[in-house]
N, C-alpha and C positions, 0 to 999 in steps of 0.2 A: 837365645842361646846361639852362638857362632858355630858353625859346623868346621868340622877338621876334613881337609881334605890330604890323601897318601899322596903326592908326588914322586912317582915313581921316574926316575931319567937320568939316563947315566951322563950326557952332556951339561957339564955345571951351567955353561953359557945358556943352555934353553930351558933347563929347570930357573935360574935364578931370574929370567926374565918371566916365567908363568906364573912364579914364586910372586913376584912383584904385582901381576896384572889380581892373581887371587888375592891378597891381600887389599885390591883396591877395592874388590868386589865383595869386600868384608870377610872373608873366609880365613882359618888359621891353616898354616902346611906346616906338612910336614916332611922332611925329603928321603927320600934312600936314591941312593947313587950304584944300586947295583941288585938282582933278583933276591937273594938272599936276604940283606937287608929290608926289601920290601914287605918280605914277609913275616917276617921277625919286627916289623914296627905294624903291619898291618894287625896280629894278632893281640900286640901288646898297645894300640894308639886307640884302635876300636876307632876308622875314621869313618864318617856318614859316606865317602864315597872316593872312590880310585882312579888318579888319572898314571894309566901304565903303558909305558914304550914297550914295544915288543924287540927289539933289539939292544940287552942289556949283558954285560957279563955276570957269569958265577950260574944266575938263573935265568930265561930270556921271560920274556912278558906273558908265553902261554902257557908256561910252564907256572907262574905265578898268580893267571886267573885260575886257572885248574885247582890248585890249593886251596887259595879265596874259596871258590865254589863246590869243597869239600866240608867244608866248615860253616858256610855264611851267603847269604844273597844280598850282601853289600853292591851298591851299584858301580860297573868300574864302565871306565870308557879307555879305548885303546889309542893310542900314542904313535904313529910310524911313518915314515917314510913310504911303508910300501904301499903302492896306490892301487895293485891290481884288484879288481873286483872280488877274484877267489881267497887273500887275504883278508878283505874284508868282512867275508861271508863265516871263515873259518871264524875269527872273531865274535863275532854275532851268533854264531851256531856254537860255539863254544863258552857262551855264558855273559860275554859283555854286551852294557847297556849302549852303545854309542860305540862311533871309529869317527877316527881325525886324522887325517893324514898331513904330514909335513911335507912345505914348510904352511902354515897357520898364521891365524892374525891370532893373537892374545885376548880381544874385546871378543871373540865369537868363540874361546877357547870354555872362558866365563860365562856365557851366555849359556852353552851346551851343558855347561855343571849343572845351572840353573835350572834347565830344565827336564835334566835327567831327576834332581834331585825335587822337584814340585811333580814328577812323573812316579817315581815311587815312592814318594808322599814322606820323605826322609826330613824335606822343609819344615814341616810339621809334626812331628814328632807327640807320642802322647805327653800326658802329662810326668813329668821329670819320675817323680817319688809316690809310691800307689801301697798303699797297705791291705790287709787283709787279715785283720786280727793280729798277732805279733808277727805273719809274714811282711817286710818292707823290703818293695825291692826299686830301686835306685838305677832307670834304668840309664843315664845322661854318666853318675857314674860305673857304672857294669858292675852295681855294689848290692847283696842281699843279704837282709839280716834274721834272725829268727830271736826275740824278746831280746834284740841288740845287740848279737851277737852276729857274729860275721860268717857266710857260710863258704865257703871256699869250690868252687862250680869249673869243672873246664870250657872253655870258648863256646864248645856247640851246645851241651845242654846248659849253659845257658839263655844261647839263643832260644834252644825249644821253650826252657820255662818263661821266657821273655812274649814268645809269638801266644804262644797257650795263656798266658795271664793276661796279653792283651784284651782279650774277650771272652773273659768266664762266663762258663755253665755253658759255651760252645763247644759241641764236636768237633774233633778234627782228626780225618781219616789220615791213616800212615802216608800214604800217597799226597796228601794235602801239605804234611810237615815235611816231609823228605820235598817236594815243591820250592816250601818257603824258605826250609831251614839250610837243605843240604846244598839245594839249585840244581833246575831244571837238570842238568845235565850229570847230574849223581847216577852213578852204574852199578853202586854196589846193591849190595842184601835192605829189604826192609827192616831186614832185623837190627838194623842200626837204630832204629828210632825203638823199637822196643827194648835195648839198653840202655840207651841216654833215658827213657823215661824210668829204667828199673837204678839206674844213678841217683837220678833227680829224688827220687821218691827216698832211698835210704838216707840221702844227704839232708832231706826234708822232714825227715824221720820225729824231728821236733816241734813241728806243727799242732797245732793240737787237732785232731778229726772231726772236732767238734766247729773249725773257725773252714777246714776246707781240707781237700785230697786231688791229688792227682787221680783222676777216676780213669777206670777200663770199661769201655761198654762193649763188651762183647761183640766181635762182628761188624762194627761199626768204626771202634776210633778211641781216640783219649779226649779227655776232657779235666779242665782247670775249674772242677768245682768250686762252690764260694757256700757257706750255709750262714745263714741269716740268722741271729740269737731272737727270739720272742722276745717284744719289751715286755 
């Protein structure tokens, strides 16, 4: 499967030269030419990973990881000019994977995808399409169905149900999905993840409880139950 990368950069000239070197490096882009659009293609492209200029019109670049990492622990790496150290750190403390500062070679721009994306394991992704009794969820297309029917999910729960299906009949503490789902640097209430899972569960509502549940275990966390039918 080709991973789509966000090319986020308001200069046509250095987007359509990175554009070029990702493309040779096998990858699909995809571009926005300004904050705004970054985010509006980011939520709508679903890319394995984000390369973002911090100096952009409409939205700037930190303004644009902040978002991202309201929603998603997509791995992004920052784009800029500005070389000082405490740029860099703001960056890095603010939720991105990697800083590149211009001006840049192309072959090392490629290389840094590479290995942010073998670093949070995005290279490798599960297996595409995973059932569980008439739940199928599609995660290559961000698509879940219930006895073939389409369930219609906002961006973040379905990241939750995506990270929790990963690994049925594992726990996982509010603090562990707020972690993976929301990213590190999430400031709000836990009780975000206890809505997205009171979401998940009515939209799921058609499952049958006999094939699996969104479990509460008291005290401890949620869990993406699986029950096994006796032959």
């Amino acid at each position: 499967m080709v991973a789509t990368i966000l090319l986020a950069e308001d200069e046509p000239a250095i987007s359509q030269v990175l554009k070029a070197y990702l493309h040779k490096g096998g990858f699909q882009v995809t571009q926005a030419f300004d904050g705004e659009k970054a985010i509006e293609l980011f939520q709508t492209e679903q890319p394995a990973l984000v390369l973002l200029d911090v100096m952009m019109p409409k939205a700037d670049g930190w303004t644009v990881l902040k978002t991202i990492r309201e929603s998603s622990s997509c791995p992004v790496i920052m784009l800029t000019a500005l070389g000082d150290v405490n740029y860099r750190l703001s960056g890095l403390n603010g939720g991105a994977d990697d800083y590149i500062t211009k001006p840049f070679n192309g072959e090392e721009v490629v290389a840094r995808v590479k290995a942010v994306l073998r670093r949070t394991g995005e290279d490798t992704p599960p297996s595409s399409v995973t059932s569980y009794g008439c739940l199928t969820i599609d995660r290559t297309a961000h698509r879940v169905t219930i006895k073939e029917e389409e369930i219609s999910l906002p961006p973040r729960d379905l990241s939750v149900l995506f990270f929790l299906a990963s690994q049925p009949n594992r726990t996982f503490t509010r603090e562990q999905l707020i972690e993976h789902v929301w990213g590190q640097d999430y400031d709000g209430s836990d009780r975000a993840v206890d809505l997205s899972i009171k979401r998940l569960r009515k939209s799921l509502q058609d499952w049958p409880k006999s094939e699996g549940e969104i479990k509460t275990l008291r005290g401890l966390g949620y869990q993406f139950c699986i029950y096994e039918k006796d032959e």
